[in-house]
Wavefront OBJ file of the C-alpha trace (Angstrom):
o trace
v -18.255 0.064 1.559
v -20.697 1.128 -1.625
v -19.948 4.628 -3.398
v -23.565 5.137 -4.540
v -22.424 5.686 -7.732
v -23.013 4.526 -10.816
v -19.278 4.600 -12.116
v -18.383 0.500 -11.952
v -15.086 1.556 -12.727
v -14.689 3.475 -9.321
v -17.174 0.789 -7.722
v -14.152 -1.936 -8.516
v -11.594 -0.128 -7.005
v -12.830 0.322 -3.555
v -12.433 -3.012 -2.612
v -8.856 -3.054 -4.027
v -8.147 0.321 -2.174
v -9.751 -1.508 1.690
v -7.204 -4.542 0.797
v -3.816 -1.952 -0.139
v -5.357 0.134 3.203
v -5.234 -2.809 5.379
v -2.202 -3.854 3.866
v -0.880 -0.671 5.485
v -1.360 -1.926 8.711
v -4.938 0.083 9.168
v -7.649 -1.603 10.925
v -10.609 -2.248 9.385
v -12.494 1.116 10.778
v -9.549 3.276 9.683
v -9.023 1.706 6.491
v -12.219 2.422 5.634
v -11.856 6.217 7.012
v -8.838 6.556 5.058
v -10.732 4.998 1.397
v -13.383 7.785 2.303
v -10.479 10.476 2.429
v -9.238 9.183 -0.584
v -13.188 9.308 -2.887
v -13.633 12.949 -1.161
v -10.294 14.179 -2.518
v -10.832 12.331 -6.000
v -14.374 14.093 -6.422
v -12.641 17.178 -5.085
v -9.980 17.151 -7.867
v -12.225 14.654 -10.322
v -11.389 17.603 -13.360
v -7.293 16.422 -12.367
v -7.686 12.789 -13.566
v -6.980 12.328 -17.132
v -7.417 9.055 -17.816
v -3.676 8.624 -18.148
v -3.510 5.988 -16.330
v -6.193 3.199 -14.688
v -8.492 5.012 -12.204
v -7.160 2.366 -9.604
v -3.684 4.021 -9.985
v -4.474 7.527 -9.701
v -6.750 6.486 -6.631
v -4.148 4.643 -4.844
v -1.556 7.128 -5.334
v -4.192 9.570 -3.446
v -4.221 6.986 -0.689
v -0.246 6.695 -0.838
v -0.252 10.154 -0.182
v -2.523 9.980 2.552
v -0.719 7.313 4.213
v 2.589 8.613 4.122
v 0.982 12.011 5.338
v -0.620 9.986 8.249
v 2.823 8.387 9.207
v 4.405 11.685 8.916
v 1.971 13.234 11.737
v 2.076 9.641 13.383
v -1.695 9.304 13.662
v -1.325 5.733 13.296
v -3.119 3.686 15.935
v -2.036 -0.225 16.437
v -4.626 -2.158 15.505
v -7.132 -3.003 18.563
v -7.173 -6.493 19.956
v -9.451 -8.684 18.553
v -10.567 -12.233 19.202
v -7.763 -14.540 19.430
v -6.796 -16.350 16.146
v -5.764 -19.246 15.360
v -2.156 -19.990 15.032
v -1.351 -20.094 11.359
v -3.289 -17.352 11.258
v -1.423 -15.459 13.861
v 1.928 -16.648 12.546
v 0.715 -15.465 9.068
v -0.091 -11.583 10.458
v 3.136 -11.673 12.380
v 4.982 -12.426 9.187
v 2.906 -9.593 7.388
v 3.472 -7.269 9.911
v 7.342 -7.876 9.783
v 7.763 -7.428 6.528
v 5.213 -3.821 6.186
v 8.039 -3.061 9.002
v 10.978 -4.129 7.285
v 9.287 -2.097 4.191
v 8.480 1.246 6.072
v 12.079 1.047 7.164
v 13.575 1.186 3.759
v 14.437 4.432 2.524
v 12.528 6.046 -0.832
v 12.114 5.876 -3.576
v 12.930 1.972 -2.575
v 9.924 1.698 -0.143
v 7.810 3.169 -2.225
v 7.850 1.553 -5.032
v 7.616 -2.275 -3.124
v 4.320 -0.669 -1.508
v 2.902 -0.053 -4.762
v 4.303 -3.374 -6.268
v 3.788 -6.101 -3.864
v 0.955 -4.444 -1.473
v -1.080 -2.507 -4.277
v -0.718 -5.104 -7.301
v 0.600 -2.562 -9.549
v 2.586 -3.207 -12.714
v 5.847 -1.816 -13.621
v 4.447 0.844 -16.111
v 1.477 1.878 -13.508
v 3.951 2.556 -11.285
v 6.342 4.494 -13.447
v 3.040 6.541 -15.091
v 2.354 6.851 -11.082
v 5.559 8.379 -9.898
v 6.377 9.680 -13.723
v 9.644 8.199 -13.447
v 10.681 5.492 -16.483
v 9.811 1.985 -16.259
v 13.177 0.904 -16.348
v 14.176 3.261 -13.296
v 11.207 1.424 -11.166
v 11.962 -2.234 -12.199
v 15.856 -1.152 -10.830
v 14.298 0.453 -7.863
v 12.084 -2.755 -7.189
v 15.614 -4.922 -7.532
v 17.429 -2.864 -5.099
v 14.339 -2.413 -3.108
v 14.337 -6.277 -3.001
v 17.854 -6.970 -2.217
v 17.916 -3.996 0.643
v 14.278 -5.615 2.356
v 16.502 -9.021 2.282
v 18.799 -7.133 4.355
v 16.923 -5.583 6.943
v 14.605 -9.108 7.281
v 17.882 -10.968 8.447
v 19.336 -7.940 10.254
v 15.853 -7.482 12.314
v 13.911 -10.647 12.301
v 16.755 -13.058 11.646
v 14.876 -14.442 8.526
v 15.430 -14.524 5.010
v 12.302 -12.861 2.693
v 12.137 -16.522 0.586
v 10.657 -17.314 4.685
v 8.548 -14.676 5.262
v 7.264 -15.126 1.472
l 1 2 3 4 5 6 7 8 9 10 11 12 13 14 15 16 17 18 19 20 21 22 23 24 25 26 27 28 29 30 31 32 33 34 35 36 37 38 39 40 41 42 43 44 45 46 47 48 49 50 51 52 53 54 55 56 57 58 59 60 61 62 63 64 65 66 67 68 69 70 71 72 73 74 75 76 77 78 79 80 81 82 83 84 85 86 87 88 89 90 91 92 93 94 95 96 97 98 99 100 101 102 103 104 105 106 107 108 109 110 111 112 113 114 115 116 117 118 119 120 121 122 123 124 125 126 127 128 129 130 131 132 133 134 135 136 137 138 139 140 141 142 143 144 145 146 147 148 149 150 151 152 153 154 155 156 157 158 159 160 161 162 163 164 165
């Protein structure tokens, strides 16, 4: 998926934006549907970025947004079947898909801040500039996060997160 523009530094970040989309759970059609949601509301509100933070941020805080307003109206298909793979692969999406599961069920500000940690990349300051909450408060909201994901992995899927990891 090209822009067809000349900004590299919003030509990087689409690529990072299809992996945190798919990391979602999207499928690769709606992933891409929901990155193009995401560039038409940043050149809709281009004059609201500041430059306060990386581009990549303020873009995948738009596609947060947009996922969490997706889940909200439950618009989220299951992906469609594709050709059988192969069994480490398989084992390896099941695992993914357990823990995005065991992640969605965690309650915020704890789920949110894993997403933005562990599925977009996102350093501890990024994410505190992103949610304008101190750094401190995220790195203890990523701890608890972390120790309340253990829980729910061994309560749901009878495995620990060192497994799943």
């Amino acid at each position: 998926m090209s822009t067809g523009c000349e900004d590299p530094e919003l030509e990087a970040a689409v690529p990072r934006l299809l992996r945190a989309a798919r990391a979602m759970g999207y499928p690769p059609e709606e992933a891409e549907d929901l990155v193009h949601d995401v560039l038409v509301d940043h050149l809709r509100a281009r004059n609201a970025f500041r430059r306060e933070c990386a581009l990549y941020t303020w873009l995948y805080g738009i596609l947060s947004r947009r996922h969490i307003d997706r889940l909200r109206r439950r618009t989220l298909k299951p992906p469609l079947p594709g050709p059988v793979p192969a069994a480490a692969t398989a084992e390896a999406d099941e695992r993914a898909r357990g823990v995005r599961e065991a992640v969605d069920a965690l309650d915020e500000p704890y789920a949110a801040v894993l997403r933005l940690r562990f599925f977009g990349g996102l350093p501890y300051e990024e994410i505190a500039r992103l949610l304008a909450a101190p750094a401190g408060t995220v790195k203890s909201q990523v701890f608890h996060g972390l120790q309340k994901l253990r829980s729910v992995l061994e309560k749901r899927f009878g495995v620990s997160l060192e497994e799943v990891l």
